[in-house]
C-alpha positions as CSV (number, residue, x, y, z in Angstrom):
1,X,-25.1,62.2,-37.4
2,X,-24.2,59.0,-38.4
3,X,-22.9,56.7,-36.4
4,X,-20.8,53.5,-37.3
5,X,-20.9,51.9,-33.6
6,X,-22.6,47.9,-33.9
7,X,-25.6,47.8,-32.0
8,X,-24.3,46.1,-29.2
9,X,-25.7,45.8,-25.3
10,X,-23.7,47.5,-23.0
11,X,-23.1,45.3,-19.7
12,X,-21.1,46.3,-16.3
13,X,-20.8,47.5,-12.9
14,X,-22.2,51.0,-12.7
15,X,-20.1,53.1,-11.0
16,X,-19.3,56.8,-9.7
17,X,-16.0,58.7,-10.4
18,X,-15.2,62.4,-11.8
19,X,-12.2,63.0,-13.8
20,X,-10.2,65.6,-16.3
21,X,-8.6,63.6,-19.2
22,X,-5.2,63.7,-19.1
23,X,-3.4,62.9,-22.7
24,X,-5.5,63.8,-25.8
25,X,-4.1,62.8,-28.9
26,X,-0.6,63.5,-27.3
27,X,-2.1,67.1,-26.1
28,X,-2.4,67.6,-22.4
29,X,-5.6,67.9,-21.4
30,X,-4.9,70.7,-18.5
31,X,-8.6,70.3,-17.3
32,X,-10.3,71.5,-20.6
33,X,-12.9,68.7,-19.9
34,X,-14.2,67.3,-16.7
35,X,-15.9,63.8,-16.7
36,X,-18.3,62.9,-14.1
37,X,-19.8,59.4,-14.5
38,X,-22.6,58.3,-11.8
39,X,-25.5,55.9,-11.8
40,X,-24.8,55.3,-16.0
41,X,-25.3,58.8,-17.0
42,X,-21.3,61.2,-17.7
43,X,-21.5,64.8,-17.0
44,X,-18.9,66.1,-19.7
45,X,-18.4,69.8,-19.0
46,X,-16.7,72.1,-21.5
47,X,-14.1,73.4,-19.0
48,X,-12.4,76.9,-20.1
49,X,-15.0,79.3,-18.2
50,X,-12.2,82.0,-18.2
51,X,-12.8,81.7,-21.4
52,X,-16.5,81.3,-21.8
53,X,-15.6,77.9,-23.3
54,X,-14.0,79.0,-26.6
55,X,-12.1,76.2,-28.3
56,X,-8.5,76.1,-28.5
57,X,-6.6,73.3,-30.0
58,X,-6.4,71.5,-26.3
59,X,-10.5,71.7,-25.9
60,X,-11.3,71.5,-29.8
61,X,-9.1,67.5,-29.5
62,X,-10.3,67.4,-25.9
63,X,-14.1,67.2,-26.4
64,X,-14.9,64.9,-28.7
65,X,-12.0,62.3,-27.3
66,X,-14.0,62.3,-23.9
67,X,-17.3,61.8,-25.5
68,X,-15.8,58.6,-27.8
69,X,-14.3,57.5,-24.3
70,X,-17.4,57.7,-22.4
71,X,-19.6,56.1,-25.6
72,X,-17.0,53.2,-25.2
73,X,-17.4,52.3,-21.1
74,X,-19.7,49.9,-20.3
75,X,-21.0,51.7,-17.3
76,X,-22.1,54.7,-19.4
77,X,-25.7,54.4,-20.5
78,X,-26.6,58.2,-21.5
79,X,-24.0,61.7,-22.2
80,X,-24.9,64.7,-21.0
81,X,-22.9,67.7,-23.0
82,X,-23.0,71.0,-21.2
83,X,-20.4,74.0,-20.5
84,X,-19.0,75.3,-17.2
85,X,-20.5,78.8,-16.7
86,X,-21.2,81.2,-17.5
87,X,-21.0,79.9,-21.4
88,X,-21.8,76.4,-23.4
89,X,-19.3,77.6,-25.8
90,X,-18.1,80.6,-27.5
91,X,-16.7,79.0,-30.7
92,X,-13.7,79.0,-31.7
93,X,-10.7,81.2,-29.6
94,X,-10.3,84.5,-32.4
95,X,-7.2,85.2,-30.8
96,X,-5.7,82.0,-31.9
97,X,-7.7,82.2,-35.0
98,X,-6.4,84.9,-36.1
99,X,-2.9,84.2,-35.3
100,X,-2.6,81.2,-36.8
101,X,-0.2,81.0,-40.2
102,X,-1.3,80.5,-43.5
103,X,-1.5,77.7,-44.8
104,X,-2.0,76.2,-41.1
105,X,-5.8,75.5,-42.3
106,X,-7.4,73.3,-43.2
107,X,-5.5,70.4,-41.2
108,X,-6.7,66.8,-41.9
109,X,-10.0,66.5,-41.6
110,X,-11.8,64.4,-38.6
111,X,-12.9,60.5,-39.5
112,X,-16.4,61.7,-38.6
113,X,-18.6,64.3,-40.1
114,X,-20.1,66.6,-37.2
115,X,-18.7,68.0,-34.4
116,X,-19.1,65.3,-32.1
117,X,-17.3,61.8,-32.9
118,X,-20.2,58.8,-34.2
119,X,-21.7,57.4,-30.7
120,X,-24.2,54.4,-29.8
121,X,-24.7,56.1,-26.1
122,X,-27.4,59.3,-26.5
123,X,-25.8,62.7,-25.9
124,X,-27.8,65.4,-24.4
125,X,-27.2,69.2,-24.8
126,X,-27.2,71.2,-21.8
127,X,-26.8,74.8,-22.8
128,X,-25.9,76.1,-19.5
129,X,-24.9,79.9,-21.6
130,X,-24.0,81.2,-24.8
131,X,-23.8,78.8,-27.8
132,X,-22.2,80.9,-30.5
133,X,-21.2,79.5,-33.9
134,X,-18.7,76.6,-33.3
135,X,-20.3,75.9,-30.1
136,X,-23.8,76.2,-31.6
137,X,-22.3,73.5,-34.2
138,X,-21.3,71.6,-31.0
139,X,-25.5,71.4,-29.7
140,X,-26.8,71.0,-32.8
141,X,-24.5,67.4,-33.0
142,X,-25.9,66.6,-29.8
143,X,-29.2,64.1,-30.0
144,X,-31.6,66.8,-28.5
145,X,-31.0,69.9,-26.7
146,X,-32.6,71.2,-22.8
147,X,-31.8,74.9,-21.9
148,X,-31.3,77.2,-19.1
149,X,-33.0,80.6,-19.4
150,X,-29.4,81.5,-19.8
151,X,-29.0,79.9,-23.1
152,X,-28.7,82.0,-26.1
153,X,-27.1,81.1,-29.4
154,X,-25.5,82.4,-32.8
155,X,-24.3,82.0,-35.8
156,X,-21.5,84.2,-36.5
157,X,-19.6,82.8,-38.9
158,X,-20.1,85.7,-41.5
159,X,-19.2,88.1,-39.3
160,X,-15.8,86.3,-38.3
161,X,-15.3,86.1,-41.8
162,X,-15.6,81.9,-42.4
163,X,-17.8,79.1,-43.4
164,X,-19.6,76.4,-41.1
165,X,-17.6,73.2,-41.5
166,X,-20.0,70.8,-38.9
167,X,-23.0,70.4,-40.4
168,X,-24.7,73.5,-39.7
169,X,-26.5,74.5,-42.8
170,X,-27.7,70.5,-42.8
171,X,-28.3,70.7,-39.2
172,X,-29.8,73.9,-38.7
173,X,-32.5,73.7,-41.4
174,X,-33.4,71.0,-39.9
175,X,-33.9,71.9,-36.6
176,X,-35.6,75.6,-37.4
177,X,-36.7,75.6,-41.2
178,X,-34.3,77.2,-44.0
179,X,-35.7,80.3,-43.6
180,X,-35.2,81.1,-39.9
181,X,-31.8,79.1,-40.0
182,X,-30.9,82.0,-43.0
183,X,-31.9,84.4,-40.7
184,X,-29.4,83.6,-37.9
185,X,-26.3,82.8,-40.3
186,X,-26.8,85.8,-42.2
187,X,-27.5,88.2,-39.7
188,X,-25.4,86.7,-36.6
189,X,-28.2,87.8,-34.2
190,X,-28.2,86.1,-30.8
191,X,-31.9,83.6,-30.3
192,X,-32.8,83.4,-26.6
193,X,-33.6,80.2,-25.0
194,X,-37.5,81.0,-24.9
195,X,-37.3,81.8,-29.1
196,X,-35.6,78.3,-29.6
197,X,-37.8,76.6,-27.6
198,X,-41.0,78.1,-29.6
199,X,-38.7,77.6,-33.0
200,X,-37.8,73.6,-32.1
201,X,-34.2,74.4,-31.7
202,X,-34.7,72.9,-28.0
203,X,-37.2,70.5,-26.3
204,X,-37.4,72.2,-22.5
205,X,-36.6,75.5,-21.3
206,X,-35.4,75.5,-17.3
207,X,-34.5,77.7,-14.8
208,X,-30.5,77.8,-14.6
209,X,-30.1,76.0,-11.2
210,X,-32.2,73.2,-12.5
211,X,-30.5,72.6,-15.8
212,X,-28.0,69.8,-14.7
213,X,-30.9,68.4,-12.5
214,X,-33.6,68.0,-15.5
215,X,-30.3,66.7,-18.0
216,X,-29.7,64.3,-15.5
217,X,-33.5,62.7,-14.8
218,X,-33.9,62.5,-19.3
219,X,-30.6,60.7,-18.8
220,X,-32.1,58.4,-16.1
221,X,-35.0,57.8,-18.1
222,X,-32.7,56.9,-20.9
223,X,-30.4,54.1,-19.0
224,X,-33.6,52.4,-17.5
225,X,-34.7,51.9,-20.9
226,X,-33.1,48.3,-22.5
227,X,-29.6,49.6,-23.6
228,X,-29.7,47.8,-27.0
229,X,-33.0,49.0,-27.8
230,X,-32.4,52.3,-27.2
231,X,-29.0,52.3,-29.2
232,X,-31.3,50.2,-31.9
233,X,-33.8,53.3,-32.2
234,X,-31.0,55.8,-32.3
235,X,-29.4,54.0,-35.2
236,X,-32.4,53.7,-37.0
237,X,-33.0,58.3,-37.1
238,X,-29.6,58.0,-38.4
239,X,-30.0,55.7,-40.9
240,X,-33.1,57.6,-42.0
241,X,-31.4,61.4,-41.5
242,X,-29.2,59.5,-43.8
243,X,-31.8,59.4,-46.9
244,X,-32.4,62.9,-46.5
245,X,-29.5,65.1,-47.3
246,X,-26.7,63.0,-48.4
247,X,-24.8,65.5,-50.1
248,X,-24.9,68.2,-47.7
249,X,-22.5,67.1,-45.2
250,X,-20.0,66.9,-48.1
251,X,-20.7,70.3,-49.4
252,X,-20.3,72.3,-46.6
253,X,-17.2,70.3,-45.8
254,X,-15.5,70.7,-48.8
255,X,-16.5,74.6,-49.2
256,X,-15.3,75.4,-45.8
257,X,-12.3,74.2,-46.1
258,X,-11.5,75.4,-49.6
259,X,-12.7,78.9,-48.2
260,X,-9.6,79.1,-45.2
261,X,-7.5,78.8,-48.2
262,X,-8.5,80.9,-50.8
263,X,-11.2,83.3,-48.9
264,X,-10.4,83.6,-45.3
265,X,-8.0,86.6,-44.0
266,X,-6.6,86.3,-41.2
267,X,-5.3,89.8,-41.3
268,X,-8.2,91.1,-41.1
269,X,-10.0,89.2,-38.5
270,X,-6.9,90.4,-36.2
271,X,-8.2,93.7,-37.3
272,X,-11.8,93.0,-36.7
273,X,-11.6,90.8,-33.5
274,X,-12.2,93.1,-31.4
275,X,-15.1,94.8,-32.9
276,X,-16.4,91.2,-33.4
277,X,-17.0,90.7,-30.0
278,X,-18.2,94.1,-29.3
279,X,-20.9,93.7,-31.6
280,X,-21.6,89.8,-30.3
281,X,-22.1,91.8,-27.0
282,X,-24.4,94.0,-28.1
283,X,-26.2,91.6,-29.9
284,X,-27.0,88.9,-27.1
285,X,-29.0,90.7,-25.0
286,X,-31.3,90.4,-28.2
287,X,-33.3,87.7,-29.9
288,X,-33.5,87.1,-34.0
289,X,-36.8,89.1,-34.5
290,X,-34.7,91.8,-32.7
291,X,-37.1,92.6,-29.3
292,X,-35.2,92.7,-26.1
293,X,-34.3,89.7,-24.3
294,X,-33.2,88.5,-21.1
């Protein structure tokens, strides 16, 4: 993900305070996102548990908002991403999906390519639950991912009936080879935390209770490092992701978008919603080479 941030120190006071944003983009907030920033590292906690997380229009504007505002305070040195539980995030809401009007899609895109906005400050993934095809979009823009034994994730956007727009078929490859990446989008079978961990997708597998707890010491191990070196290293994988796959990004954008006009039905994902998530339920108690999981 590239990011456009100079490489500048950041200097200040480090200091402790939890919020909820309260205006995003002229959308209220309503607690979508929580904020807690201590000792240089911000919690930022996907906040619609009722909802395992799904994003609607107020959390879709909410979460990348409080990642740029915590990237920009000086007494931020590391991000940690996570969701409240029991999911990271379920993608996006179907309901809303579904109902939305044609020709409502594809708005104006985002000044930034991936799901999460171009930052300086490292963000880590803490996949607390279910990461399922926007919200699997949502760790794979994060800088690394740690898991809970909870964690499972999916691509389902075939079986919803639409086309990754965040960088997953550049993102996902990389992280897991083409051919297992293939595998998940085409299939839409849940991976379990141990599977990603032994495929690359994460770097540490944790118990639940100790997820926040092992985000949070990386993140420490982060801020004691020189803040302008570390932002100096980060730039430099992005400048060098950058050789790589310069045209992907741009492709998938540009198809996925083209597809909610011309290929996505809205009818019938009202029709299928509900079979949709019968069949995600079935599928997450299982892993992509399809033995039981946990």
């Amino acid at each position: 993900m590239l990011r456009k941030h100079p490489n500048c120190t950041k200097a200040g006071t480090i200091s402790s305070s939890r919020t909820a944003l309260p205006i995003v983009g002229g959308m209220s907030n309503d607690g979508v996102v929580l904020v807690d920033v201590s000792d240089g590292v911000a919690i930022v906690t996907l906040n619609r548990p009722d909802a395992r997380n799904a994003l609607n229009p107020e959390l879709a504007a909410a979460f990348p908002a409080a990642v740029a505002e915590c990237d920009s305070r000086d007494d931020v040195l590391a991000i940690v991403l996570t969701g409240a539980d029991p999911a990271f995030c379920a993608g996006f809401d179907l309901r809303e999906l579904s109902a939305r009007e044609r020709g409502s899609e594809p708005g104006a895109p985002p000044p930034y390519r991936a799901a999460l906005p171009p930052h300086r400050t490292p963000v880590i993934g803490a996949i607390n639950g279910a990461a399922v095809t926007g919200g699997f979009e949502i760790a794979l823009a994060c800088d690394f991912l740690i898991a809970s034994t909870k964690a499972r994730f999916a691509d389902t956007h075939a079986r919803v009936g639409v086309l990754p727009g965040w960088g997953l078929t550049v993102m996902l490859p990389e992280a897991i080879g083409i051919r297992r990446a293939k595998q998940l989008s085409l299939s839409g079978a849940f991976l379990d935390a141990r599977t990603a961990l032994d495929w690359g997708l994460v770097n540490e597998v944790v118990e639940h209770d100790q997820l926040l707890p092992r985000a949070r010491e990386v993140a420490l191990q982060i801020a004691a490092n020189p803040t302008n070196a570390v932002q100096g290293v980060l730039a430099l994988y992005d400048e060098v992701a950058e050789l790589l796959p310069p045209d992907g990004w741009r492709v998938e954008n540009e198809r996925a978008r083209r597809w909610m006009v011309d290929g996505f039905s809205r009818a019938s994902l009202a029709e299928r919603r509900e079979g949709i998530i019968d069949t995600g339920s079935h599928l997450s108690g299982r892993h992509a080479s399809g033995q039981g999981g946990n």
